[in-house]
C-alpha positions, 0 to 999 in steps of 0.5 A: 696078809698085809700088815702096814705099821700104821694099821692091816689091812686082809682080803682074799685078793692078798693070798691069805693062807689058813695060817694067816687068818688069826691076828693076835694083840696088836695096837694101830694108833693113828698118832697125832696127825691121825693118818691112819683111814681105818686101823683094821680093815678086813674084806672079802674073805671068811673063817676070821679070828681077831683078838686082843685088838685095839684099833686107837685114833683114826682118821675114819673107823676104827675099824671096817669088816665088809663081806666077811663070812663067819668073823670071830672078834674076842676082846677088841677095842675101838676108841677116838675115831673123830672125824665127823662120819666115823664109827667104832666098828663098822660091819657090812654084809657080814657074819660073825660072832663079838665078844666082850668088845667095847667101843668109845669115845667115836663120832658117831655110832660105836658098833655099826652094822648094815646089810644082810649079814647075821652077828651075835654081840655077847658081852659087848658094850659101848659109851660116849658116842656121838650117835648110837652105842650100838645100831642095826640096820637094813635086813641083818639079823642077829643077837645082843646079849649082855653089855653097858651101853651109855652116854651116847648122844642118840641111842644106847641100843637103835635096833632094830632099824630099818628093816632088821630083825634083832633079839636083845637080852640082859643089856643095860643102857643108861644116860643116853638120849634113849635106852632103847631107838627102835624105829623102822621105815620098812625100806627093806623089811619089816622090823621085829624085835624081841627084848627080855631081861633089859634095864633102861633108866636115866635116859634123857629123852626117854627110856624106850622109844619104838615107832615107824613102819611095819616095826614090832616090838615084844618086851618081856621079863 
């Protein structure tokens, strides 16, 4: 484990030890010149805990987990990532499971995840994003259950797109562009989606919007 005063970065290539893997209530602020590129990275390793985490005011992403099998992420927050390309949390290749999690106030998307990999977001939410609240992308699969998702610029919810296949249950996604972006181009796979017991209302340019190639869509109550 090797910890920065300006943020942490984990990987198997610095030793990591069972008695490292489990990071407890910390803070990476990027301060007023925002040196800090992502405040947590994590890469290339497995069995991960994260809690109590909040990754504040950096240059790129807050935060970035790439080829990472079975990440548990409790009760973390990923806030003022400015620059033009950054996001809250930004997943590559991954598997994982997110609980009561929230991202805001990030340029573009506030949960962002691509790849292959397999995440369940339980009581999740995000807000005042510049692209989606939360997007699922390629051929990753995977589950969002529960959370508020507003006051983003595109999507309160953009999954699936492109290729994954997702379930979404008891969200509520409020005063975006859309409720719900789910737009596929089959570059990878075919898109499914299922979606139960979901609000999405007030959203400026519609509610729902589902289209694309090979993208299927089931809504129920």
């Amino acid at each position: 484990e090797i910890i920065w005063v300006v943020g942490m970065r984990i990987s198997e290539a610095y030793k990591i030890t069972q008695e490292t893997k489990r990071i407890l209530s910390m803070c990476v602020n990027g301060g007023e010149e925002k040196n800090v590129k992502n405040g947590l990275t994590i890469y290339n390793c497995s069995n991960i805990t994260v809690e109590g985490v909040w990754c504040d005011n950096t240059k790129e992403s807050a935060a970035y987990v790439a080829y990472v099998d079975n990440i548990q992420m409790n009760r973390c927050f990923f806030s003022n990532a400015k620059e033009p390309e950054s996001m809250g949390l930004q997943l590559y290749n991954t598997n994982g499971v997110f609980r009561d999690c929230l991202a805001y106030d990030v340029a573009k998307d506030g949960f962002n995840i691509h790849g292959y990999g397999n995440t369940q977001f339980i009581n999740c939410s995000a807000h005042d994003c510049g692209d989606d609240g939360i997007s699922h992308h390629d051929g990753c699969t995977g589950f969002i259950y529960g959370g508020e998702w507003y006051n983003c610029a595109k999507g309160g919810i953009s999954s699936p797109t492109y290729g994954a296949n997702i379930n979404i249950s008891n969200c509520y996604s409020h005063d975006n562009a859309y409720g719900l972006y789910s737009v596929s181009n089959a570059t990878t796979s075919p898109s499914k989606t299922i979606i139960s017991n979901c609000v999405f209302v007030n959203n400026t340019a519609a509610d729902i919007l589902s289209g694309g190639i090979d993208n299927d869509v089931t809504i129920f109550n």
